[in-house]
C-alpha positions in Angstrom: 22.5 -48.1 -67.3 21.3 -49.4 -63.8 24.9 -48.7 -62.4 24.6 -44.8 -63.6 21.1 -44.2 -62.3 21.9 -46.0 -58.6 25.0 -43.4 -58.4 23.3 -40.7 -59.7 20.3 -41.2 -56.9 23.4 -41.6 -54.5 25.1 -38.4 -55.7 21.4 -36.2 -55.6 20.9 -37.7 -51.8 24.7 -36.9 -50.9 24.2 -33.6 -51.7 20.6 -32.9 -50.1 21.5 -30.1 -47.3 21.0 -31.9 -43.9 17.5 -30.4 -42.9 17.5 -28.3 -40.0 16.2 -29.2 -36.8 13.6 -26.7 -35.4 12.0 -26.9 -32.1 10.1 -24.2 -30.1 10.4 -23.6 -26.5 7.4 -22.2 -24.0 8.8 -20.4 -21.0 6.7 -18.1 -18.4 8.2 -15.1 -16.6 6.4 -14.5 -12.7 7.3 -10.9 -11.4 6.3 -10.0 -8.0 6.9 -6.4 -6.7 6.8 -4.4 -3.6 5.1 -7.4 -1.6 5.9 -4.9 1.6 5.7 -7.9 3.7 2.3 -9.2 3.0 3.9 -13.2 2.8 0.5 -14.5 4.5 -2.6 -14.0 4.1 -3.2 -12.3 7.1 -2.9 -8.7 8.1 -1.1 -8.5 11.3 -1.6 -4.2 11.1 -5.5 -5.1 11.5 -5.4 -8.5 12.9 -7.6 -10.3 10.4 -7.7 -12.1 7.2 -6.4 -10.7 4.1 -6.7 -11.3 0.6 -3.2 -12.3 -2.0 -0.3 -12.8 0.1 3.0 -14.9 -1.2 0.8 -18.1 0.5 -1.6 -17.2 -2.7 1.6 -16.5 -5.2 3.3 -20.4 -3.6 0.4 -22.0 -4.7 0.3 -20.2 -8.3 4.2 -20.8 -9.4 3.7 -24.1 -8.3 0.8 -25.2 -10.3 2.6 -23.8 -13.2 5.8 -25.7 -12.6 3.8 -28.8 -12.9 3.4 -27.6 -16.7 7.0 -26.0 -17.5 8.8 -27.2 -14.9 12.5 -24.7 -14.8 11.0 -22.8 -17.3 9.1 -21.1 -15.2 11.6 -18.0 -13.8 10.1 -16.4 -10.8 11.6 -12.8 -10.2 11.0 -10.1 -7.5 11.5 -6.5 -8.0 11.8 -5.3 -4.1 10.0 -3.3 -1.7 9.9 -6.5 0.8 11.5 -5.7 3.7 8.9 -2.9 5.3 5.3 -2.4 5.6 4.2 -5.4 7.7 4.9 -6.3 11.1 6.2 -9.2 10.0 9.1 -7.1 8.9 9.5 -4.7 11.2 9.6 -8.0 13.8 12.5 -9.7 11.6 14.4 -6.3 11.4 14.9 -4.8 14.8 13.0 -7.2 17.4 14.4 -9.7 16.2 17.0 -9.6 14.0 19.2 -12.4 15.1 17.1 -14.4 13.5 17.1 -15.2 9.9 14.8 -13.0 7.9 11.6 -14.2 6.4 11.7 -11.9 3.8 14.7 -14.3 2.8 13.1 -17.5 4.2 10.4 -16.6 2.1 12.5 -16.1 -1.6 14.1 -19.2 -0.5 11.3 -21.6 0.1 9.6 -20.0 -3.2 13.0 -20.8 -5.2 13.0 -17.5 -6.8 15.0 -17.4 -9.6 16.7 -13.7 -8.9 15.7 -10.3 -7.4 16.5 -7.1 -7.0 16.6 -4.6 -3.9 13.8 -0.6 -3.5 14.2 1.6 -1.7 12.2 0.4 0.9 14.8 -2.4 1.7 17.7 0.2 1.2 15.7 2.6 4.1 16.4 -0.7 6.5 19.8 0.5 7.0 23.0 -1.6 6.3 23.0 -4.2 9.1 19.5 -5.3 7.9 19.4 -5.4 4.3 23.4 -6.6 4.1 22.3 -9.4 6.2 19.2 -10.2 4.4 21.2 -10.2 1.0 23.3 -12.6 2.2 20.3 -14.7 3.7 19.0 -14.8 0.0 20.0 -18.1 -1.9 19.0 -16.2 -5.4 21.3 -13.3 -7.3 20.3 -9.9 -6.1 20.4 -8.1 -8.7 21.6 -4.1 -8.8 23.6 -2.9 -11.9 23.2 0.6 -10.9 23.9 0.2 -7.5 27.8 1.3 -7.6 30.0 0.7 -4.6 32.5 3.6 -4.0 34.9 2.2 -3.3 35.4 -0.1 -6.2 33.5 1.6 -8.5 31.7 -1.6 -9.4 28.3 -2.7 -8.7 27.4 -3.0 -5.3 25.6 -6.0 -6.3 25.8 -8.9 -9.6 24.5 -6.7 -12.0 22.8 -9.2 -14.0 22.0 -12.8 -14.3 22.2 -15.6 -17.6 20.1 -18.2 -17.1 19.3 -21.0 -19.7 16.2 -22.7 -20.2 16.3 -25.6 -23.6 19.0 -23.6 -24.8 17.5 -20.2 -24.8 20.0 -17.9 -22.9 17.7 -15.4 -20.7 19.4 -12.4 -19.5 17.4 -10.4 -16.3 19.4 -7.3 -15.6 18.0 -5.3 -12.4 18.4 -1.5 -11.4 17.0 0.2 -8.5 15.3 4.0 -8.8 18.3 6.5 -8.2 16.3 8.9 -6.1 17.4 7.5 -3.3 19.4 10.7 -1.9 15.9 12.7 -2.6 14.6 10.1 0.4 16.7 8.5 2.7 19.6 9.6 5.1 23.1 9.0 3.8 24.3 7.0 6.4 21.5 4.3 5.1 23.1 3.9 1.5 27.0 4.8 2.9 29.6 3.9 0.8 27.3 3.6 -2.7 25.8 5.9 -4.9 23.3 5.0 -7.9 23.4 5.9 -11.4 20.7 6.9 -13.8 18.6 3.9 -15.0 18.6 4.4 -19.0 22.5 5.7 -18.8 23.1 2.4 -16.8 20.9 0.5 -19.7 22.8 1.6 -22.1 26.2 0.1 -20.8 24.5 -2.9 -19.9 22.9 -4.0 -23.1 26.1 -3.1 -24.9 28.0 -5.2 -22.5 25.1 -8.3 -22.6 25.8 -8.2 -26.6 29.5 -8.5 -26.6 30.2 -10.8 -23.9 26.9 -13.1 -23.3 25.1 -13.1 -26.8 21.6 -13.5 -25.1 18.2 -14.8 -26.9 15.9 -12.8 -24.3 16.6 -9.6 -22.3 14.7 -8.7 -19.0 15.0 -5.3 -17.6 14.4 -5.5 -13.5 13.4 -2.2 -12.8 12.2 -1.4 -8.9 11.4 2.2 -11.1 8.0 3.4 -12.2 6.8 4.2 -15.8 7.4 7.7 -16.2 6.9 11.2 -13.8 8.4 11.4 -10.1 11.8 13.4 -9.5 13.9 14.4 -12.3 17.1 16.0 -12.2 19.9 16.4 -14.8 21.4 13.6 -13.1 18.6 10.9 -13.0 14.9 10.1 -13.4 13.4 8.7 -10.6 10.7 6.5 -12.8 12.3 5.1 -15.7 11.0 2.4 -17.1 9.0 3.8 -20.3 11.7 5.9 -21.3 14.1 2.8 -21.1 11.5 0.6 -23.1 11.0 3.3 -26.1 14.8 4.1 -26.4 16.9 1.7 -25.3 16.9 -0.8 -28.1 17.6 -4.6 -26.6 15.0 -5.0 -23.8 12.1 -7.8 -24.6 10.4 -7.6 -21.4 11.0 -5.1 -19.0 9.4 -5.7 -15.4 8.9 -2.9 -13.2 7.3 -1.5 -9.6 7.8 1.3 -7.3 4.7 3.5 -8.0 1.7 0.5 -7.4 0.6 0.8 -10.6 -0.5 -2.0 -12.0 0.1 -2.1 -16.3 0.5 -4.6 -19.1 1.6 -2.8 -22.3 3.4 -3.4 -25.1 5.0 -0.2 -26.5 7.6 -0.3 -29.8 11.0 1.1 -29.1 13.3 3.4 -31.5 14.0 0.5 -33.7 10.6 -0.8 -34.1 10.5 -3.7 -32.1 7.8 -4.7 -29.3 9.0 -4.1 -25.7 6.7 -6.2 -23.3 6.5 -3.8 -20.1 4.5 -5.1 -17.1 3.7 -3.8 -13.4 2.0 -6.2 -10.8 1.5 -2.9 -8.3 1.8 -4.0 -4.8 1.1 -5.9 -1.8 0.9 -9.3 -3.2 -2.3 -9.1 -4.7 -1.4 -9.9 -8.4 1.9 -10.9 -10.4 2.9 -10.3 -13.8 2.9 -13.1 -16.3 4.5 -13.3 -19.0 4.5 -16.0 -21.9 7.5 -16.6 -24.7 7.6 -19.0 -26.9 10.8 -19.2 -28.7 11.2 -21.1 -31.8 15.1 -22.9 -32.5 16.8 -23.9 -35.8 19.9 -26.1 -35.1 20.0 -24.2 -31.7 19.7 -20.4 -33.0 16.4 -18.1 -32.1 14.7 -17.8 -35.4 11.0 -16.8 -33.7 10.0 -14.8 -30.3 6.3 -14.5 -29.6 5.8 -12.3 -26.2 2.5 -12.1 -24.6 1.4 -10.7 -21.2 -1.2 -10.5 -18.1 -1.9 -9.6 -15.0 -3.0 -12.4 -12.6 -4.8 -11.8 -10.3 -4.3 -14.0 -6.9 -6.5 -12.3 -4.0 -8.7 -15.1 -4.1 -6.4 -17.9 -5.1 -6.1 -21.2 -2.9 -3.5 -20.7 -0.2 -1.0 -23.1 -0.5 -1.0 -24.9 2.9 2.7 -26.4 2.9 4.0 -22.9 2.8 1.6 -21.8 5.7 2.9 -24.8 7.7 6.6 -24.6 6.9 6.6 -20.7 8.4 3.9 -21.3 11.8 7.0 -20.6 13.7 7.6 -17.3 11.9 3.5 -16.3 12.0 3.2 -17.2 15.5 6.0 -15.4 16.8 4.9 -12.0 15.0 1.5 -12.5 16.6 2.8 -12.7 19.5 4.7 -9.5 19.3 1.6 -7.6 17.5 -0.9 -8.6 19.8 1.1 -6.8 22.9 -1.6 -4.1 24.8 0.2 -1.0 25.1 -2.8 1.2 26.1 -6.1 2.2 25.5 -8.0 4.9 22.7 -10.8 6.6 24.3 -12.6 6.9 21.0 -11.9 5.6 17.3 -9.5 8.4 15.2 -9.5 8.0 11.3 -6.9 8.9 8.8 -10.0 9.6 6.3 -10.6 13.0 8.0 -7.1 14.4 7.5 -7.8 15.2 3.8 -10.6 17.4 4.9 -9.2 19.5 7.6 -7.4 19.5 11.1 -8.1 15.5 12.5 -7.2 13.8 15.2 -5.2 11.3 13.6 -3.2 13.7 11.8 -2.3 16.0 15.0 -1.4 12.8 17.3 1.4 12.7 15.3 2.1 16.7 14.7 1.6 16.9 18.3 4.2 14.2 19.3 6.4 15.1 17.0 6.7 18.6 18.7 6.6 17.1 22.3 10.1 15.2 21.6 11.9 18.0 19.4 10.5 21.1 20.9 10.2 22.1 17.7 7.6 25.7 16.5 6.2 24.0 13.6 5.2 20.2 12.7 4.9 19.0 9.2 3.1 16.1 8.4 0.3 13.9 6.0 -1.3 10.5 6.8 0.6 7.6 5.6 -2.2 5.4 4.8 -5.4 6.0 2.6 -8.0 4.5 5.1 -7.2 3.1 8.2 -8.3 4.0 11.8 -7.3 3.2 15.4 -10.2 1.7 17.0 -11.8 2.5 20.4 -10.6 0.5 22.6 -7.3 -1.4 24.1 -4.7 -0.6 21.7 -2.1 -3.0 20.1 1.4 -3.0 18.9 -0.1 -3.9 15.7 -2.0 -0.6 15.9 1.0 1.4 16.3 1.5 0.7 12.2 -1.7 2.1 11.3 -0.6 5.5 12.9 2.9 5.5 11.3 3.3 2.8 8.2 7.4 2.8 7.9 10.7 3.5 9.7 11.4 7.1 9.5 13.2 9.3 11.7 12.2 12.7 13.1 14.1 15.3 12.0 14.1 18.9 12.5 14.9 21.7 10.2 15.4 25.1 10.1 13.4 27.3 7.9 12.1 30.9 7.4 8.4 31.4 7.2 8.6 32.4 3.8 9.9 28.8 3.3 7.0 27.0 5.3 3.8 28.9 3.4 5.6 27.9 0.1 5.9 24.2 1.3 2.6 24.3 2.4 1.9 26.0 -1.2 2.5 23.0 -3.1 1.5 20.7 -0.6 -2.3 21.6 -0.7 -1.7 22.5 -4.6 -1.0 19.0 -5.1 -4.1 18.1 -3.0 -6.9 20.4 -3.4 -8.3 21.8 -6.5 -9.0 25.5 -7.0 -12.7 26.0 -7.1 -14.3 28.1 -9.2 -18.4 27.3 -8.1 -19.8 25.8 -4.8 -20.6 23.1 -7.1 -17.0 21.8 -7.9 -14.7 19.6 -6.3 -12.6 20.3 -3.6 -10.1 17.5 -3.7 -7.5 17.3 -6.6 -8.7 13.9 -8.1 -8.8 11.7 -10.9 -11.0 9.0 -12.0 -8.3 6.8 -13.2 -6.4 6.9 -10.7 -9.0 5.0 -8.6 -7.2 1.4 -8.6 -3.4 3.1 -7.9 -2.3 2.3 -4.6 -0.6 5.9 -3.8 -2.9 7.9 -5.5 -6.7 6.0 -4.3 -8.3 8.5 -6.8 -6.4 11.7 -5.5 -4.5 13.2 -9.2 -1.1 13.2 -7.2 0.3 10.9 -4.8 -1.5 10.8 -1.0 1.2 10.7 1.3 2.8 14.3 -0.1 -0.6 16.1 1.6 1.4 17.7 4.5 -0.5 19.4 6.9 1.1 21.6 9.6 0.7 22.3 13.3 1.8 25.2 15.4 0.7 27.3 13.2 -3.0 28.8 12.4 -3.8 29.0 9.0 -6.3 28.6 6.3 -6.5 27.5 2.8 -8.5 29.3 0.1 -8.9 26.9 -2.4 -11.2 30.2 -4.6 -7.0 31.3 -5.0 -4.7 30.0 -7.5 -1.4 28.5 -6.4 0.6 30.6 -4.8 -2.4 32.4 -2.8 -4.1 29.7 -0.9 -2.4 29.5 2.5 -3.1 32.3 4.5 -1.1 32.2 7.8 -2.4 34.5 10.5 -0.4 33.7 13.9 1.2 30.7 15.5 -0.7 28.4 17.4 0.7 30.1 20.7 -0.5 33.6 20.3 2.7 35.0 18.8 3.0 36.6 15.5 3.7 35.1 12.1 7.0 36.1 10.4 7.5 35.3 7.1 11.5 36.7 7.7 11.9 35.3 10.7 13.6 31.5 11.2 11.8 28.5 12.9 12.6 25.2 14.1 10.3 22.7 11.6 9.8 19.0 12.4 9.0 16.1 10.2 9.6 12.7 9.1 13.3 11.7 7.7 11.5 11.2 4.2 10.6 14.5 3.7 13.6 16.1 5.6 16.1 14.4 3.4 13.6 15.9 0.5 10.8 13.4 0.1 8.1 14.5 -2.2 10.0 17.5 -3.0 7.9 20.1 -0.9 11.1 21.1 0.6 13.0 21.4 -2.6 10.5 22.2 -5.3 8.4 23.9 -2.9 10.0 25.5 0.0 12.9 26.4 -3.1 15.6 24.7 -1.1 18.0 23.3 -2.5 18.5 19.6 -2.4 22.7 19.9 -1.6 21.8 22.7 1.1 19.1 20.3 3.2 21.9 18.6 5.0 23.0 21.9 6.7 19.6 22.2 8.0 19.3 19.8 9.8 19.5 20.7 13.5 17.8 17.2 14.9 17.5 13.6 14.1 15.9 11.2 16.8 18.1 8.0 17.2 15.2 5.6 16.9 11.8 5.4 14.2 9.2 7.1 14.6 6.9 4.5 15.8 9.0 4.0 18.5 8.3 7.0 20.0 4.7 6.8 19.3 4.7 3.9 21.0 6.4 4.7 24.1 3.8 8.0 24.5 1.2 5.6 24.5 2.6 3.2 27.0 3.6 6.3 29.0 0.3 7.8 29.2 -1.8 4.7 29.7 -4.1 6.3 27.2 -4.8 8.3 24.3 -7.4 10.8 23.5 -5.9 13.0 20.4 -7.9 15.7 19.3 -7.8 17.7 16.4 -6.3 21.4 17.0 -8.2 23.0 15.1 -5.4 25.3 13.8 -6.6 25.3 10.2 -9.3 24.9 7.4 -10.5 25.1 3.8 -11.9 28.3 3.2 -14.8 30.1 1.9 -16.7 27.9 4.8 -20.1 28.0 2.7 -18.2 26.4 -0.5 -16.0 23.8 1.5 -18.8 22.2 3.5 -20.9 20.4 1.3 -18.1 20.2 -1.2 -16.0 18.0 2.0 -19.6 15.7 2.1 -19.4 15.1 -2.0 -15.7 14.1 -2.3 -15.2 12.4 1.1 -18.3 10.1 -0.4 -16.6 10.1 -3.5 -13.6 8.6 -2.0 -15.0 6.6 0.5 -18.4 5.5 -0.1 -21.3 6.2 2.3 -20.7 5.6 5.8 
């Protein structure tokens, strides 16, 4: 009897299934996005302190690598190489040297990133280079090289963390063409963000059989330029309806979000945007429960970090002194004097000096009958005083080109049209606003409270005109002459300057407004400067020994007794009281 009950207890624990062993891994996800050079914490455009800065993002990864070690991924979502001196210094002063927009993803140890516009508007021989500089994948499925008709770039990355297989595939917006001179993006072309999703999740399933997918989106959530071809912002519409994202990480429109949002199939879609300039990342937490090595569990949680006021972490600050002092040097160079502080403030509220420096100039070197143009930066100004090089990039914030176009006059009012459309609100009382704004928009780094984006309010020069903002769209600009005495001519042609951004269709006030179309603005094109725009500001300056712009004058918001006090309300609004 003994003898039958031991080999019946050996039997029963023979045939016990081996129990499974389960074990849960944490990982954290660091995004930054369109850092635009801010890599220290010190603003070289204004020449004093400055709050984030990738010396503020060092410090954060690093404390958290003491907790998760590799399972920490950093990622960047581009925008780095303009915006800063810093940048402009590496790019074209300098650029035998190695970038620090590289030096900087390198010392970091960034796990991958992917390439904006911004970088793409370097031109070839900068941002090729600086890929190459860059020890992580860059990242670009729907960058397409012609003549392959591959990615111009690895299209996506597998990286695994305690046996979790993390896949991080990156796209860039396809407007690109709406923005930037062929010859900057020769030999590629970019396909639509969700269509190139599509493929790529597809592909991720049958050959990689990842645990966690990453979308890597230099896109925004939703609106901007949409064509049959492509949407410019993507990054919602990919999250609702391309089933097989967990996370998607986006930039472009410095908007900063954390939302979680269920897809066609019912499942959470983690979508996060640190906006810009180094002054927060994205964090996101998984924790990712095993059973004999297969995902049984994902829990997916999100935040935005804030790091303006973070410690600075001092090993990075002395590993790049070199780099800092170098750009000082070059920023701090006198190239003249301002007779009297301009401010980019007052070109929202009529004809400004800031504003016209540029309108001016830009007619000087292309001899040009009409000047289009908005200020680049919310609030900056050019202080009385010697001026700077570092001054020089509050006037003009990136590299465009001038370029010069021809168009009828019927063609300029209905630019201007939309322009001030998208800018000024149609007043029905003295008592309402006369800016186009919206409350929410108060913490966007484009918008700064406007409704639409700030740097599509083009003004215009060599013409006199005036905006009634009592008419509806379509009615407020009211040309009487050109600045020169001679008549107006809606039939006739003119020669129209401008930045390369909004001559290759920027902001779609040629296109959408002006009713070009986007395949015809090649053939108008009768101009393009060699050099950037800030060059030539900068050599007026040093040429003249002084500047002391003043507004022309050549136009204003109309009925006078309704715009006036309305001007005092919003610029407060906006600005605060000064």
């Amino acid at each position: 009897m003994y003898r039958l009950v031991t080999l019946a207890l050996l039997s029963f624990i023979i045939n016990i299934p081996i129990m499974s062993k389960e074990k849960t891994v944490n990982l954290r996800i660091i995004q930054t996005s369109d850092v635009h050079g801010c890599f220290f914490p010190y603003d070289f455009i204004n020449r004093k302190p400055a709050k984030g800065s990738m010396a503020r993002v060092s410090n954060y990864v690093k404390e958290l690598r003491k907790t998760y070690g590799d399972n920490v991924l950093l990622l960047d979502n581009g925008d780095i190489l303009q915006g800063q001196p810093t940048c402009y210094y590496c790019n074209y002063v300098k650029p035998e040297m190695p970038n620090v927009a590289a030096s900087v993803i390198n010392y970091m140890n960034y796990d991958a990133q992917t390439i904006g516009n911004h970088d793409v508007e370097t031109g070839h021989p900068v941002y090729d280079k600086w890929i190459k500089e860059v020890k992580c994948p860059m990242l670009g499925a729907n960058i397409i090289d012609k003549s392959t008709g591959k990615p111009y770039l690895k299209p996506y990355e597998i990286f695994t963390r305690d046996g979790v297989r993390i896949a991080v595939i990156g796209m860039l917006t396809p407007a690109i063409p709406n923005w930037l001179n062929e010859q900057l993006w020769e030999g590629m072309y970019f396909e639509d963000i969700k269509k190139s999703s599509v493929y790529w999740i597809e592909y991720l399933k049958k050959n990689e059989n990842p645990d966690i997918v990453i979308g890597l989106f230099h896109s925004g959530w939703d609106e901007g330029i949409t064509t049959d071809a492509y949407s410019e912002n993507a990054a919602k519409d990919v999250a609702e309806n391309v089933p097989g994202f967990d996370i998607i990480l986006y930039g472009h429109d410095h908007r900063s979000n954390v939302e979680t949002i269920k897809n066609i199939d019912g499942n959470n879609v983690l979508c996060l945007d640190p906006s810009c300039n180094a002054y927060f990342v994205t964090d996101a937490s998984i924790k990712v429960t095993l059973s004999d090595g297969k995902v049984i569990s994902k829990e997916i949680s999100g935040k935005l970090q804030d790091v303006r006021n973070l410690p600075i972490d001092k090993d990075f600050m002395e590993y790049f002194t070199n780099d800092i002092d170098s750009v000082n040097s070059f920023v701090n160079k006198k190239i003249g004097v301002s007779k009297e502080a301009i401010y980019t403030r007052d070109s929202y509220f009529g004809s400004s000096p800031f504003c016209d420096f540029i309108h001016n100039l830009q007619l000087k070197i292309t001899k040009a009958d009409i000047s289009f143009n908005a200020p680049l930066s919310f609030d900056t100004s050019i202080p009385e005083g010697d001026i700077h090089v570092s001054d020089l990039f509050n006037l003009y914030r990136y590299e465009n080109q001038i370029y010069t176009l021809r168009m009828t006059g019927k063609e300029v009012k209905d630019y201007l049209e939309m322009s001030y459309d998208l800018w000024v609100n149609t007043m029905k009382s003295p008592d309402d606003h006369l800016m186009l704004l919206n409350e929410s928009n108060g913490n966007d780094m484009q918008r700064y409270g406007f409704k639409n984006l700030a740097f599509n309010f083009d003004s215009a020069a060599g013409i006199d005109y005036v905006v009634d903002v009592t008419k509806p769209f379509g009615q407020k600009i009211i040309i009487s002459r050109m600045s020169n005495g001679e008549p107006f001519d809606e039939s006739k042609w003119y020669n129209v300057t401008m930045n390369s951004y909004r001559g290759n269709g920027g902001g779609e006030l040629l296109t959408k407004g002006a009713g070009i179309p986007h395949d015809s603005l090649k053939q108008r094109i009768i101009f393009e400067s060699e050099r950037d725009q800030r060059f030539y500001l900068m050599k007026e300056i040093e040429n003249a020994g002084e500047m002391n712009p003043k507004a022309n004058g050549n136009w204003k918001f109309v009925p006078v007794e309704w715009t006036e006090e309305a001007i005092k309300r919003d610029k407060e609004l906006l600005f605060g009281k000064h």
